[in-house]
C-alpha positions, -999 to 999 in steps of 0.1 A, spaced: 632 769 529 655 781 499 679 770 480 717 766 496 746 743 495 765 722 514 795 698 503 789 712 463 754 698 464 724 720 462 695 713 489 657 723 488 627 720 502 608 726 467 604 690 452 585 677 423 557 650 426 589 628 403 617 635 427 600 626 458 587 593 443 620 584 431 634 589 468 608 571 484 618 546 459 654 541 469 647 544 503 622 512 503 648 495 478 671 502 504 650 491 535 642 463 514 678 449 509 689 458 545 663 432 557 663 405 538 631 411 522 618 416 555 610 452 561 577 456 551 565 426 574 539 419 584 525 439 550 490 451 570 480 489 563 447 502 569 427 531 569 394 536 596 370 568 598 345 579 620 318 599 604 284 615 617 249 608 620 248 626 584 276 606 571 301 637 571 337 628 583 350 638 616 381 614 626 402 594 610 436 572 612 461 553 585 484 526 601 511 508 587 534 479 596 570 483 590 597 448 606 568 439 628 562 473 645 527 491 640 528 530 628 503 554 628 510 574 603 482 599 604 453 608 633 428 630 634 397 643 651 378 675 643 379 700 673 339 700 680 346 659 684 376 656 707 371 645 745 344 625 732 356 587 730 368 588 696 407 588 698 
């Protein structure tokens, strides 16, 4: 996506590793003060993989909790080990 604008402001899709850290930033300070604190509750995150007999990575998921309600974020099985039990 380039460059355009809309309402005087300019919008892209090319961000530096600084301006997408400071939006995350404000968003969570905003989430934060919307709920009382509260929006990170219950706090749990984790990350699980599933390797092979060698050790070598073939699955994986990250969860998060956001007010109480479980996310996962990321999941992922490599092709030759899908249909196999693993998801």
């Amino acid at each position: 996506m380039s460059s355009s604008r809309a309402s005087g402001c300019s919008i892209t899709d090319d961000l530096t590793s600084k301006e997408l850290a400071a939006i995350e930033e404000r968003l969570v300070r905003h989430n934060m003060a919307e709920t009382g604190g509260r929006f990170d509750d219950p706090g749990v995150a984790f990350n699980v993989i599933a390797a092979n007999p060698d050790g070598v990575v073939v699955g994986g998921i990250n969860v998060s909790t956001k007010l109480n309600v479980i996310f996962l974020e990321v999941f992922w099985v490599n092709d030759a080990f899908r249909d196999h039990g693993l998801g």
